[in-house]
Predicted model as a PDB file, atoms N, CA, C, CB and O in Angstrom, pLDDT in the B-factor column:
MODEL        1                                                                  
ATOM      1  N   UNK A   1     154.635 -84.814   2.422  1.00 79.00           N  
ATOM      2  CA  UNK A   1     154.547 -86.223   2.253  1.00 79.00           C  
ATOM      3  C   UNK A   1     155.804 -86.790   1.616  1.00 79.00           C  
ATOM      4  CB  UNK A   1     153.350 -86.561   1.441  1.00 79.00           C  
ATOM      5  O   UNK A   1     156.688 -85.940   1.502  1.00 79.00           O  
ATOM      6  N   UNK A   2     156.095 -87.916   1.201  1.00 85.00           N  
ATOM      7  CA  UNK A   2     157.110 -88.620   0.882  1.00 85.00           C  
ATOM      8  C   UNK A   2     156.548 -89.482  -0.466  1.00 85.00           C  
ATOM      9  CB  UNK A   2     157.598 -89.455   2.170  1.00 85.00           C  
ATOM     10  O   UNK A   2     155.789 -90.442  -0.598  1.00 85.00           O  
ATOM     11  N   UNK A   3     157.445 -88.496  -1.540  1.00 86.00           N  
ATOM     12  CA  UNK A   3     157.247 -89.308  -2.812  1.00 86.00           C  
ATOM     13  C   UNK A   3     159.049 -90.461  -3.026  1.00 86.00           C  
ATOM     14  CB  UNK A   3     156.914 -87.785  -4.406  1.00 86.00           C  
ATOM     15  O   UNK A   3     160.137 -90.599  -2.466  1.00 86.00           O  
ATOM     16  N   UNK A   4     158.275 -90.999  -4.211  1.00 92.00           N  
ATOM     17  CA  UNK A   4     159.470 -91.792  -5.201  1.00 92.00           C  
ATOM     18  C   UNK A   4     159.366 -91.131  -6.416  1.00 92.00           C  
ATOM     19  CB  UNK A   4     159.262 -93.505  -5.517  1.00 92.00           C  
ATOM     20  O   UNK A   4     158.428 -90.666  -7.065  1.00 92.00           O  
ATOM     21  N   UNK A   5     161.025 -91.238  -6.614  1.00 96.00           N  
ATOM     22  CA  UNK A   5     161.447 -90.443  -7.663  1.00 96.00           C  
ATOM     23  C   UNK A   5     162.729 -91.445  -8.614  1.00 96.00           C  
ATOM     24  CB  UNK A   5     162.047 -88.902  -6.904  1.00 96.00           C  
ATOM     25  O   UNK A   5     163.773 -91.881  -8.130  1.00 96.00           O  
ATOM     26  N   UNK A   6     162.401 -91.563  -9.609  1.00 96.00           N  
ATOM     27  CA  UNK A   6     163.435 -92.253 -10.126  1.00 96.00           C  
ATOM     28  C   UNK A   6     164.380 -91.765 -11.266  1.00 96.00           C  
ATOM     29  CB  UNK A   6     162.905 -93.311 -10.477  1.00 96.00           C  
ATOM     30  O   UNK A   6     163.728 -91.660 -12.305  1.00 96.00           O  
ATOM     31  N   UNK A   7     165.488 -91.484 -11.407  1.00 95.00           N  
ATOM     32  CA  UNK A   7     165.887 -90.308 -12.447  1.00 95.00           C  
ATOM     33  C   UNK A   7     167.135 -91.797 -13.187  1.00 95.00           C  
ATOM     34  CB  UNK A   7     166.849 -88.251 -11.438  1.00 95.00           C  
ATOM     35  O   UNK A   7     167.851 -92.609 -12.601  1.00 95.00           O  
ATOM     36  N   UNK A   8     166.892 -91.572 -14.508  1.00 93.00           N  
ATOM     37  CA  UNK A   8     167.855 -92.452 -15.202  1.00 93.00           C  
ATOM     38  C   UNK A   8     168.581 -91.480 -16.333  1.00 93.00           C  
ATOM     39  CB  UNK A   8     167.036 -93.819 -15.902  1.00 93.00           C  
ATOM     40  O   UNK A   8     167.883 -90.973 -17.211  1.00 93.00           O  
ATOM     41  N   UNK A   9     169.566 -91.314 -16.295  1.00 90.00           N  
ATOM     42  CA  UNK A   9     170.731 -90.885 -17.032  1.00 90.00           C  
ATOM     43  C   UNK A   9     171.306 -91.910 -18.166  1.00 90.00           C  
ATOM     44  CB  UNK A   9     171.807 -90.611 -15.997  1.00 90.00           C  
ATOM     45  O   UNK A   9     171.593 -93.074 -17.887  1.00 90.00           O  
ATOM     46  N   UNK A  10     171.440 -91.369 -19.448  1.00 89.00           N  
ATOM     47  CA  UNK A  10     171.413 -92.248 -20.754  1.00 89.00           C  
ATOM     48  C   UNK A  10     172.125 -91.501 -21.766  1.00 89.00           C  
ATOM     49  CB  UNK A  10     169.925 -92.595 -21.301  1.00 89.00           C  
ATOM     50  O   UNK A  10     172.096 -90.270 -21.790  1.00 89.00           O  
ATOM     51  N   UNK A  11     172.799 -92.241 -22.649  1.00 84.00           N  
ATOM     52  CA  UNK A  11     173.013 -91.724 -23.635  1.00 84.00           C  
ATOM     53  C   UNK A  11     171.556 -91.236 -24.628  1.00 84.00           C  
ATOM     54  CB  UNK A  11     173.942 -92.657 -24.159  1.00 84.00           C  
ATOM     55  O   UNK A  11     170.448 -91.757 -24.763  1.00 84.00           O  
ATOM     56  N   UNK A  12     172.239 -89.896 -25.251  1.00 82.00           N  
ATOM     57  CA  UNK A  12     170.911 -89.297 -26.066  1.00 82.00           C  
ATOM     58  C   UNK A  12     170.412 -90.149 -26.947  1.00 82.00           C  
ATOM     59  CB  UNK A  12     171.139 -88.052 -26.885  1.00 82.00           C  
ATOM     60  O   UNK A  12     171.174 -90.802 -27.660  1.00 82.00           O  
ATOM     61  N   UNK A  13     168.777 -90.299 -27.052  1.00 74.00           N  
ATOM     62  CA  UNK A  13     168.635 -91.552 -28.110  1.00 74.00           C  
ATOM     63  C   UNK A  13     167.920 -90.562 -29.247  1.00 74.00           C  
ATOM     64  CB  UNK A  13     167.499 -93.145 -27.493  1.00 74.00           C  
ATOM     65  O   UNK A  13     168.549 -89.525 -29.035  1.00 74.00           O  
ATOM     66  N   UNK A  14     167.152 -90.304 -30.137  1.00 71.00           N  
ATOM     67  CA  UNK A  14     166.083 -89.007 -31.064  1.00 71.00           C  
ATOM     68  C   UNK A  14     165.287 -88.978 -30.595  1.00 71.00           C  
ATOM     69  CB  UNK A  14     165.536 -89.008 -32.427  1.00 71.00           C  
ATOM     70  O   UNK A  14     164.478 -88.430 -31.344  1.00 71.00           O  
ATOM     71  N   UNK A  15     164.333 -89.500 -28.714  1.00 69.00           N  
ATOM     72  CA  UNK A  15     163.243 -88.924 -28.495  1.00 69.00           C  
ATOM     73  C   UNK A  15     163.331 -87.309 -28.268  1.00 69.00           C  
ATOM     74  CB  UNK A  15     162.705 -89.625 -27.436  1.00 69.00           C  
ATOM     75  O   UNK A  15     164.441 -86.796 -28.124  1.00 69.00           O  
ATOM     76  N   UNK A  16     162.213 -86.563 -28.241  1.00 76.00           N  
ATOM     77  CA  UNK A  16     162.652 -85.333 -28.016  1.00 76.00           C  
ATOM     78  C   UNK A  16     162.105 -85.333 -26.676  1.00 76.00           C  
ATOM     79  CB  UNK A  16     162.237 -84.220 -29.006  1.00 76.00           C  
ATOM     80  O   UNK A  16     161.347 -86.203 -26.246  1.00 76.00           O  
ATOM     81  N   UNK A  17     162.501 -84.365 -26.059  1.00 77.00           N  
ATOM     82  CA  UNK A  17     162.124 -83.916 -24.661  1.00 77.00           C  
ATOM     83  C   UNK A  17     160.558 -83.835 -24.511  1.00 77.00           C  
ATOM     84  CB  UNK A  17     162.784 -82.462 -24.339  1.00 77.00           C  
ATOM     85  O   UNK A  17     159.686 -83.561 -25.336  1.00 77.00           O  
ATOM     86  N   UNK A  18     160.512 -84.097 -23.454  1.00 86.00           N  
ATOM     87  CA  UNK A  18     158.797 -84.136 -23.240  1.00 86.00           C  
ATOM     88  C   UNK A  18     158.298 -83.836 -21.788  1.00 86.00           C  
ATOM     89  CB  UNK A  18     158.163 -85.709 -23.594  1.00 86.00           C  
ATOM     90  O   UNK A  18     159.072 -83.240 -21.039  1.00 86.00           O  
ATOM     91  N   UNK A  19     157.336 -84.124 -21.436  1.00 91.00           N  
ATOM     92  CA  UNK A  19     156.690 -83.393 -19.933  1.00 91.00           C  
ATOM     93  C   UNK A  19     155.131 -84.170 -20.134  1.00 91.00           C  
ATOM     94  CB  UNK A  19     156.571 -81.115 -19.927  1.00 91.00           C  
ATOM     95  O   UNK A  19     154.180 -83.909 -20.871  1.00 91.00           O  
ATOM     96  N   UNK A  20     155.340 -85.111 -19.234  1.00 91.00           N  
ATOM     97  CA  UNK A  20     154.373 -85.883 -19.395  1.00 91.00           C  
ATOM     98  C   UNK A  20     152.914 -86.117 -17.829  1.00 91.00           C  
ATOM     99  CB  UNK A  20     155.338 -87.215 -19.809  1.00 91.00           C  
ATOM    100  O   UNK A  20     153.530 -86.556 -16.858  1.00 91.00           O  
ATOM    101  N   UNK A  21     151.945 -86.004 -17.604  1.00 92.00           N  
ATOM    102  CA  UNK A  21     151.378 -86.183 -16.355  1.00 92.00           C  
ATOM    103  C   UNK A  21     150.154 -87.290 -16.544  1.00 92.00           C  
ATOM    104  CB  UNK A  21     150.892 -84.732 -15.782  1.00 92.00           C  
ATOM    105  O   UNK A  21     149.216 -87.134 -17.326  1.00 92.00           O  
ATOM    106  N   UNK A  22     150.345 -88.444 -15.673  1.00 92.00           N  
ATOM    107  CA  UNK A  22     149.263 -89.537 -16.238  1.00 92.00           C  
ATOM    108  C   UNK A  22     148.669 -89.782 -14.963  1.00 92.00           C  
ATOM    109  CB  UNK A  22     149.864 -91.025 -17.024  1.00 92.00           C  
ATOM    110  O   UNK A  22     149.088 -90.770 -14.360  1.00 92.00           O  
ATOM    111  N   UNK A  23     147.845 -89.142 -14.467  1.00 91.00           N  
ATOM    112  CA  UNK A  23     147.243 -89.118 -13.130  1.00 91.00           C  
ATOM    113  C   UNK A  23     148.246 -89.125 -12.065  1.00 91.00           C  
ATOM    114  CB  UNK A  23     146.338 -90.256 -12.935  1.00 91.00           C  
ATOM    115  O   UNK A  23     148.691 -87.987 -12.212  1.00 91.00           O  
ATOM    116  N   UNK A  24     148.810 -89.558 -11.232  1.00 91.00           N  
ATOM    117  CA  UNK A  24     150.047 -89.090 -10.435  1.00 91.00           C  
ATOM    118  C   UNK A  24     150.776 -89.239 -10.912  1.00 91.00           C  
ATOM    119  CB  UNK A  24     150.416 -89.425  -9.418  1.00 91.00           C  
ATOM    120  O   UNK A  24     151.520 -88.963  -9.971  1.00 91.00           O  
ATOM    121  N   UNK A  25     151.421 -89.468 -11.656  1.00 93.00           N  
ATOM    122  CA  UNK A  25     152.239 -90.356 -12.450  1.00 93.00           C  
ATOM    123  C   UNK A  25     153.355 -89.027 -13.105  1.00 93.00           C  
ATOM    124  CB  UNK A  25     151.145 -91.374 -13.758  1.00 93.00           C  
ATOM    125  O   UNK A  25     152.820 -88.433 -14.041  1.00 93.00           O  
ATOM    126  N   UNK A  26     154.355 -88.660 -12.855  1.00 94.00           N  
ATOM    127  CA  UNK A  26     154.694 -87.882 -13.889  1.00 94.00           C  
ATOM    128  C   UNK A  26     155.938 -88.515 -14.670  1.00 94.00           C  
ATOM    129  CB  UNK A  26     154.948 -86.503 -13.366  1.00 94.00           C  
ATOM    130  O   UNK A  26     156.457 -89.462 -14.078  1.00 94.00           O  
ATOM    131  N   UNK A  27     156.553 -88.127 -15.993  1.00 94.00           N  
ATOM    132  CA  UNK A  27     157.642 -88.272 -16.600  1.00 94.00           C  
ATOM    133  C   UNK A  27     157.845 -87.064 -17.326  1.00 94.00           C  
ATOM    134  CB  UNK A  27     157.662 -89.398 -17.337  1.00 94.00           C  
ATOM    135  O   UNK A  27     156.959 -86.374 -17.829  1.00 94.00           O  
ATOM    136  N   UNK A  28     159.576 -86.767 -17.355  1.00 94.00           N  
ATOM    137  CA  UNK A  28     159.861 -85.855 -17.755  1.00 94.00           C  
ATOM    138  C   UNK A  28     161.440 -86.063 -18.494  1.00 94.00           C  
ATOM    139  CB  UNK A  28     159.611 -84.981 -16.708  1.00 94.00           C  
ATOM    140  O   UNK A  28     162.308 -86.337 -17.665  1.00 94.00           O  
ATOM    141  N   UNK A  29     161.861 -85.981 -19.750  1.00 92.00           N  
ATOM    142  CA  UNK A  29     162.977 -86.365 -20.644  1.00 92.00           C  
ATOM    143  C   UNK A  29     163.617 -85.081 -20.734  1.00 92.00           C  
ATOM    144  CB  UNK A  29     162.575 -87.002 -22.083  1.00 92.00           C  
ATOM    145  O   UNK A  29     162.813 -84.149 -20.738  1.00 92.00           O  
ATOM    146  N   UNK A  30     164.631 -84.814 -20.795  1.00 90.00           N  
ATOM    147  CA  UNK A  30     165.389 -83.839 -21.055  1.00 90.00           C  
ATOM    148  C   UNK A  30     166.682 -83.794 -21.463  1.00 90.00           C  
ATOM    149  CB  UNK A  30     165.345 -83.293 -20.269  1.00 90.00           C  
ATOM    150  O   UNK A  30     167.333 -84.817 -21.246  1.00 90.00           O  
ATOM    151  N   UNK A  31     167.533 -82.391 -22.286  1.00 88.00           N  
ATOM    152  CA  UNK A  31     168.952 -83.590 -22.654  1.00 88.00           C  
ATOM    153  C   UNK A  31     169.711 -82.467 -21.958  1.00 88.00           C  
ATOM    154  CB  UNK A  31     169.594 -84.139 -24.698  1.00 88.00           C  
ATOM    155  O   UNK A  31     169.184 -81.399 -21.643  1.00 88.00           O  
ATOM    156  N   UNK A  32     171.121 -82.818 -21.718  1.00 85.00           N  
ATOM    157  CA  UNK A  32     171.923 -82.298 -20.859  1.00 85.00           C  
ATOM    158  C   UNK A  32     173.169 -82.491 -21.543  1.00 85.00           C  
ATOM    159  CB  UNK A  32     171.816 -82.843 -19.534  1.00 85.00           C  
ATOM    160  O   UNK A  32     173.269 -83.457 -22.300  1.00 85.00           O  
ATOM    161  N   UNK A  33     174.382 -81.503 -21.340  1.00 79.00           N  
ATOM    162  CA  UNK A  33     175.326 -81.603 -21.956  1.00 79.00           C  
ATOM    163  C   UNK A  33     176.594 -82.125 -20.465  1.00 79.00           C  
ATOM    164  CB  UNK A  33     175.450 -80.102 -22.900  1.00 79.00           C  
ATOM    165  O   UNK A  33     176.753 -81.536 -19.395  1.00 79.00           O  
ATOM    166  N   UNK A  34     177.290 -83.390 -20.969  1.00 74.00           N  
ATOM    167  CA  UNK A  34     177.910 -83.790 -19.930  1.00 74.00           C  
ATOM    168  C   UNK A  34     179.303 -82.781 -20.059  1.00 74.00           C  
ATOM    169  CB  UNK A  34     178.089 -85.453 -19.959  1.00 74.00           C  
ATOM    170  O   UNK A  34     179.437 -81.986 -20.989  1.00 74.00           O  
ATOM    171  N   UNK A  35     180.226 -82.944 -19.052  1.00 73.00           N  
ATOM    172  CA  UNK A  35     181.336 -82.482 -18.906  1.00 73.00           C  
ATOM    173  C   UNK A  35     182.042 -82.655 -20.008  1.00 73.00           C  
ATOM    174  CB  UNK A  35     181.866 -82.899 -17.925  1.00 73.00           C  
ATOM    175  O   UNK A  35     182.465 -81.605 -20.493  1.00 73.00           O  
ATOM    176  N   UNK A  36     182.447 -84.117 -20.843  1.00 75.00           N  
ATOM    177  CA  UNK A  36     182.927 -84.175 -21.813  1.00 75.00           C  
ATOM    178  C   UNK A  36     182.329 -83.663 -23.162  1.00 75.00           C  
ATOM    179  CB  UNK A  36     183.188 -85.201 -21.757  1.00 75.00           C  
ATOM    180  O   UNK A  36     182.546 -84.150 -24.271  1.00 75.00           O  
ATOM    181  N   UNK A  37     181.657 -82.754 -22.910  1.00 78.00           N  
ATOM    182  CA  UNK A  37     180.728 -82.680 -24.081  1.00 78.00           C  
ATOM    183  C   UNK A  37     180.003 -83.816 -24.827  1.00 78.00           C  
ATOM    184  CB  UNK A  37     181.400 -82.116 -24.989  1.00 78.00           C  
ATOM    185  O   UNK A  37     180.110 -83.781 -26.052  1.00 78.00           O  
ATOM    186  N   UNK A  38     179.569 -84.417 -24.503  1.00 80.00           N  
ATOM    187  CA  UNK A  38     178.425 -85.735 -25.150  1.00 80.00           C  
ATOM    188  C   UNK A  38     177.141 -85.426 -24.563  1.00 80.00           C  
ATOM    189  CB  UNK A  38     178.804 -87.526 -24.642  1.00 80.00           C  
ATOM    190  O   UNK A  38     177.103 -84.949 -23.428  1.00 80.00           O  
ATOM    191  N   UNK A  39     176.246 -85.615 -25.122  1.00 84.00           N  
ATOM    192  CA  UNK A  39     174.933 -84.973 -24.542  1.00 84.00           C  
ATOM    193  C   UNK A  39     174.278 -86.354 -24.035  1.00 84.00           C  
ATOM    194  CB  UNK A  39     173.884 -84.028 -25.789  1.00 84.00           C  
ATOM    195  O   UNK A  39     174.248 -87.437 -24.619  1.00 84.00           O  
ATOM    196  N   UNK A  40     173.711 -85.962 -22.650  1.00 87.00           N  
ATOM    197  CA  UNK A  40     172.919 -87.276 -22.112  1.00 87.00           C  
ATOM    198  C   UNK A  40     171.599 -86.984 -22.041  1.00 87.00           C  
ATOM    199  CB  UNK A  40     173.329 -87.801 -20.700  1.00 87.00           C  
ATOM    200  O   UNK A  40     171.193 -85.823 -21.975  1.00 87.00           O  
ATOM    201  N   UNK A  41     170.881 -87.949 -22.047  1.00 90.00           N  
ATOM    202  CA  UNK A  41     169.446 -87.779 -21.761  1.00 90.00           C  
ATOM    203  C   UNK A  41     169.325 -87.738 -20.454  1.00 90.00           C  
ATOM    204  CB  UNK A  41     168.573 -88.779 -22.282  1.00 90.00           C  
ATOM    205  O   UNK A  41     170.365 -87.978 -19.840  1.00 90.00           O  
ATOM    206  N   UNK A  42     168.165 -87.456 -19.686  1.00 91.00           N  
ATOM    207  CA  UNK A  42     168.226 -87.299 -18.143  1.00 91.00           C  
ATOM    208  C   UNK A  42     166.736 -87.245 -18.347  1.00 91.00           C  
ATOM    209  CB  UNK A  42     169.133 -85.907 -17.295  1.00 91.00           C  
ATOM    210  O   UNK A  42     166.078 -86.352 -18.880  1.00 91.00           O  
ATOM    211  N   UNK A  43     166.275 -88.555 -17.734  1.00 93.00           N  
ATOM    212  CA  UNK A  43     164.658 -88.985 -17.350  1.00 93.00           C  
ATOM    213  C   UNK A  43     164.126 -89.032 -15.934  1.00 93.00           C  
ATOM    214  CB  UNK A  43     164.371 -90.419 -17.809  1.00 93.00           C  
ATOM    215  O   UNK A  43     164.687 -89.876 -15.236  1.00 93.00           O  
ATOM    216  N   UNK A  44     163.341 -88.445 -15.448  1.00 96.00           N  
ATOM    217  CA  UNK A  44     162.864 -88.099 -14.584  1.00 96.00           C  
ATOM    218  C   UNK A  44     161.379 -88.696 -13.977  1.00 96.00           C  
ATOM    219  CB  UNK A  44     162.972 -87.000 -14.888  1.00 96.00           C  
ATOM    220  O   UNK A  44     160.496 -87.948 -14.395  1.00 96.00           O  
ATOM    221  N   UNK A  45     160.890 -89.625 -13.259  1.00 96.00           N  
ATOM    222  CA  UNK A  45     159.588 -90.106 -13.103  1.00 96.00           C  
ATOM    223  C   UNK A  45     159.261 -90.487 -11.732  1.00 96.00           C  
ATOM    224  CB  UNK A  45     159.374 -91.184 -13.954  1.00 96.00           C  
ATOM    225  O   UNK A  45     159.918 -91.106 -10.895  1.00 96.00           O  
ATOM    226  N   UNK A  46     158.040 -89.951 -11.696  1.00 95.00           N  
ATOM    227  CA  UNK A  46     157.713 -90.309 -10.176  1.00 95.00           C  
ATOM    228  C   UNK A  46     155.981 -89.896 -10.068  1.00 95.00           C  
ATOM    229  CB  UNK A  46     158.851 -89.223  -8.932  1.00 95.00           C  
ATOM    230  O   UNK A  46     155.235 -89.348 -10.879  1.00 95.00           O  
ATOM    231  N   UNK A  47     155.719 -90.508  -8.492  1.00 94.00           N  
ATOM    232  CA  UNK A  47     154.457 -89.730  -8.362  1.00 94.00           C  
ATOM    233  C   UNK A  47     154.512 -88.299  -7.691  1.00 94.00           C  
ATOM    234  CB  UNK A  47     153.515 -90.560  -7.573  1.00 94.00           C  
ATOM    235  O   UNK A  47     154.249 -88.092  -6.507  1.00 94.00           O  
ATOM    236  N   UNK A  48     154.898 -87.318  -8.632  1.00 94.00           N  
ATOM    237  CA  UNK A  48     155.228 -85.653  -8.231  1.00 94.00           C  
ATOM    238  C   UNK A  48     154.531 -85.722  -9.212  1.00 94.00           C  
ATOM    239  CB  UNK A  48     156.728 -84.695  -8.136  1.00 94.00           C  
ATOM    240  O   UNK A  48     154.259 -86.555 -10.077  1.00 94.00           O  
ATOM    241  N   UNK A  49     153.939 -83.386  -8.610  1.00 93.00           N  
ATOM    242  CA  UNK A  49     153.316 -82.655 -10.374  1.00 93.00           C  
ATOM    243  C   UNK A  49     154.615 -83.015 -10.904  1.00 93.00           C  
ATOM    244  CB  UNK A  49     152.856 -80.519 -10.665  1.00 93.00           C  
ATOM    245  O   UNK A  49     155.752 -83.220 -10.478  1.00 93.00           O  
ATOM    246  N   UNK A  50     153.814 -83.008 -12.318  1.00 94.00           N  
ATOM    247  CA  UNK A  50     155.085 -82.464 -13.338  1.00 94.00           C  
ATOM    248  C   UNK A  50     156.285 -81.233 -13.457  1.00 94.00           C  
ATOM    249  CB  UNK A  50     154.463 -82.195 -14.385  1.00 94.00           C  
ATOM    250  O   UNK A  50     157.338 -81.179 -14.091  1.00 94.00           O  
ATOM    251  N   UNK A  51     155.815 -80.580 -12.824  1.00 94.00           N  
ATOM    252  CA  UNK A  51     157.015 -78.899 -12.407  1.00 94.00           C  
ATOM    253  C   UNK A  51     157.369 -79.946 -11.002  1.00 94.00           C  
ATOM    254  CB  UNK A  51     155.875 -76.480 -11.852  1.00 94.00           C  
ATOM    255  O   UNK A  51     158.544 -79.792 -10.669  1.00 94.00           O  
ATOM    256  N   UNK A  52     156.923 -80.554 -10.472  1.00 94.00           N  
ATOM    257  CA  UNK A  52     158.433 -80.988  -9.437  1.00 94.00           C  
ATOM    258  C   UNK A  52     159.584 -82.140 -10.221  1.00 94.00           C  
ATOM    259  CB  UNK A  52     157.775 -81.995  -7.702  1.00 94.00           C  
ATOM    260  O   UNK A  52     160.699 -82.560  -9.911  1.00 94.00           O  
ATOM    261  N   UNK A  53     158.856 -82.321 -11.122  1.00 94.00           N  
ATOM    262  CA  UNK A  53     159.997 -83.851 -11.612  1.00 94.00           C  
ATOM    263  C   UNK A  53     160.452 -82.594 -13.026  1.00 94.00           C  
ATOM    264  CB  UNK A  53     158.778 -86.211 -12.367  1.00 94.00           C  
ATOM    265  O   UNK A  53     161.676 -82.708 -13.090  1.00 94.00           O  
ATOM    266  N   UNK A  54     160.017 -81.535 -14.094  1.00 94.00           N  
ATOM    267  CA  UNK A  54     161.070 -80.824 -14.145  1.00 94.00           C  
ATOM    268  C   UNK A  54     161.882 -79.920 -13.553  1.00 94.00           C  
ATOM    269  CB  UNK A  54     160.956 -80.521 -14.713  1.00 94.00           C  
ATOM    270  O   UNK A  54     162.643 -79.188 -14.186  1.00 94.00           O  
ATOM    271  N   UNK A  55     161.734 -79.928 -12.021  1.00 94.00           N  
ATOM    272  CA  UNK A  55     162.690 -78.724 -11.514  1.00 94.00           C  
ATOM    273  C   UNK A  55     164.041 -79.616 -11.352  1.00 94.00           C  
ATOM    274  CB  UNK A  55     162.125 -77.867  -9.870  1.00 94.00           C  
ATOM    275  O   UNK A  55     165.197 -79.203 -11.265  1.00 94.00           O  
ATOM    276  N   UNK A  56     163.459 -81.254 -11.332  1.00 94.00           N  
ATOM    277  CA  UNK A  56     164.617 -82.258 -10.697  1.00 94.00           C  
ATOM    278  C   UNK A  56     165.385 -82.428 -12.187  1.00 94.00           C  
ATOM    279  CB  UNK A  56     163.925 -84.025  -9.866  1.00 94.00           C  
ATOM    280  O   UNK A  56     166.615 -82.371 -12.174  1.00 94.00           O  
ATOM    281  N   UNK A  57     164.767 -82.612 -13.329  1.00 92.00           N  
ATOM    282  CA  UNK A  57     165.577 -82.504 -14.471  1.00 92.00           C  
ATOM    283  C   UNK A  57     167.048 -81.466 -14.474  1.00 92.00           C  
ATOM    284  CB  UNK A  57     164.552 -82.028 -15.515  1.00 92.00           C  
ATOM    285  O   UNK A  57     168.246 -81.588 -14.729  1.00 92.00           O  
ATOM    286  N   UNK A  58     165.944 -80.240 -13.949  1.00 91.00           N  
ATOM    287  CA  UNK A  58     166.717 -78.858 -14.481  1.00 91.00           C  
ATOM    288  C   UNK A  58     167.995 -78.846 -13.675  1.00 91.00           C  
ATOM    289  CB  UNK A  58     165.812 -77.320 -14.196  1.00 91.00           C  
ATOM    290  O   UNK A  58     169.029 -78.336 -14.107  1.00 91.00           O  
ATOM    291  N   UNK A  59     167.870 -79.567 -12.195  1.00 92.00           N  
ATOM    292  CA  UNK A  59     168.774 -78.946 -11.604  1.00 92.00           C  
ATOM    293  C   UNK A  59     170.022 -79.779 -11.491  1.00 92.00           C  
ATOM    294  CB  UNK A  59     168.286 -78.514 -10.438  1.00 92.00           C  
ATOM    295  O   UNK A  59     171.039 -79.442 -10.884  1.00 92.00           O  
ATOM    296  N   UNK A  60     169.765 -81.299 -12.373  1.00 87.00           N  
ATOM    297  CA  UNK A  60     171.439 -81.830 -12.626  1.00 87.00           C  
ATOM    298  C   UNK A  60     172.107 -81.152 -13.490  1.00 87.00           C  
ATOM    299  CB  UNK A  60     171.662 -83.243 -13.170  1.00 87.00           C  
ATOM    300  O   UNK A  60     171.683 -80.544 -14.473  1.00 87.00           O  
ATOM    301  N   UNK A  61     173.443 -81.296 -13.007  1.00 81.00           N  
ATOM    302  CA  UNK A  61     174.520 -80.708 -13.456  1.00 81.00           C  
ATOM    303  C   UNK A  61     175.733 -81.732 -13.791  1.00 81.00           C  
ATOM    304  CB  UNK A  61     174.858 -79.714 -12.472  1.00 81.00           C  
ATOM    305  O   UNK A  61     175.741 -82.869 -13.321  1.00 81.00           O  
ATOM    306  N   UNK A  62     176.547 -81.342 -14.466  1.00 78.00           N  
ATOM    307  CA  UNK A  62     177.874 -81.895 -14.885  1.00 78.00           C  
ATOM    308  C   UNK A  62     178.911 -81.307 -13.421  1.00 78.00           C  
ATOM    309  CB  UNK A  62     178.396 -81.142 -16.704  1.00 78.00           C  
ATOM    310  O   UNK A  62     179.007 -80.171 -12.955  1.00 78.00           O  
ATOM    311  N   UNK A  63     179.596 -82.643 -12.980  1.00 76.00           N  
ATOM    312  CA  UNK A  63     180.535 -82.729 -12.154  1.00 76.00           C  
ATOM    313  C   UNK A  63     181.969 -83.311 -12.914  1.00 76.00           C  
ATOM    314  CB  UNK A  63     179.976 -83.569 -11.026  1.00 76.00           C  
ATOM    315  O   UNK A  63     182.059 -84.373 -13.529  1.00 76.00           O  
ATOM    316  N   UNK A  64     182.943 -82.411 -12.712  1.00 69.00           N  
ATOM    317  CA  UNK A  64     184.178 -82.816 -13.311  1.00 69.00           C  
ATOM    318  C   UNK A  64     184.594 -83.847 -12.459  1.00 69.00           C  
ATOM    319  CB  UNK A  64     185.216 -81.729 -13.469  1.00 69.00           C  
ATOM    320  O   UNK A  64     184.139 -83.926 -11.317  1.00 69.00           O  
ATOM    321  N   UNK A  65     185.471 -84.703 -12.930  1.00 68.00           N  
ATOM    322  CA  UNK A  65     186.680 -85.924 -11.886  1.00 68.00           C  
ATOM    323  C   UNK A  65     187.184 -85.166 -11.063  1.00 68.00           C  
ATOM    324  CB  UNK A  65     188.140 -86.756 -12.630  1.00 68.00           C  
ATOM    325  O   UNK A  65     187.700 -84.072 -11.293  1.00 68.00           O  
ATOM    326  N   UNK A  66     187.043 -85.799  -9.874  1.00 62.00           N  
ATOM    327  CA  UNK A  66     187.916 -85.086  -8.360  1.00 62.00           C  
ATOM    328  C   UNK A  66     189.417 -84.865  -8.628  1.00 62.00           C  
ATOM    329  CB  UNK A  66     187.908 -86.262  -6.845  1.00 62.00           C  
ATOM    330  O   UNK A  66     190.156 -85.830  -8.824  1.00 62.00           O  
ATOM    331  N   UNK A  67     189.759 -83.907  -8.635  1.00 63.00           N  
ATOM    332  CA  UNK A  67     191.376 -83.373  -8.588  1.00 63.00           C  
ATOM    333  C   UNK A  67     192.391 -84.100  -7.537  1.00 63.00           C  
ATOM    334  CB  UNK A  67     191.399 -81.712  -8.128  1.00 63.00           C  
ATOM    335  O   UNK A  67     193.568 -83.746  -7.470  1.00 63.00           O  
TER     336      UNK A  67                                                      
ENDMDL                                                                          
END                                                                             
């Protein structure tokens, strides 16, 4: 089937990471260390289980500037 997924990238604020499921509903916070070293938050929400909106957390990555 065909979900929505909405992922927002942020500077780190003191929530802590979480894993959330509210009937379809999932959210998932996580922090990530950018290329420059500054840590971002990386929020994750959609109607997926919760292990599909954290696999989508897990699997951003830091991309350096194109050479």
């Amino acid at each position: 089937g065909l979900a929505t997924v909405t992922v927002f990238i942020d500077a780190v604020v003191e929530d802590e990471p979480l894993a959330v499921q509210d009937g379809p509903t999932a959210a998932v916070v996580r922090h990530l260390q950018h290329c420059d070293g500054r840590p971002h938050q990386i929020t994750v929400i959609g109607e997926v289980p919760v292990s599909s909106a954290e696999r989508i957390a897990q699997s951003l990555h830091c991309v350096g500037p194109p050479s």
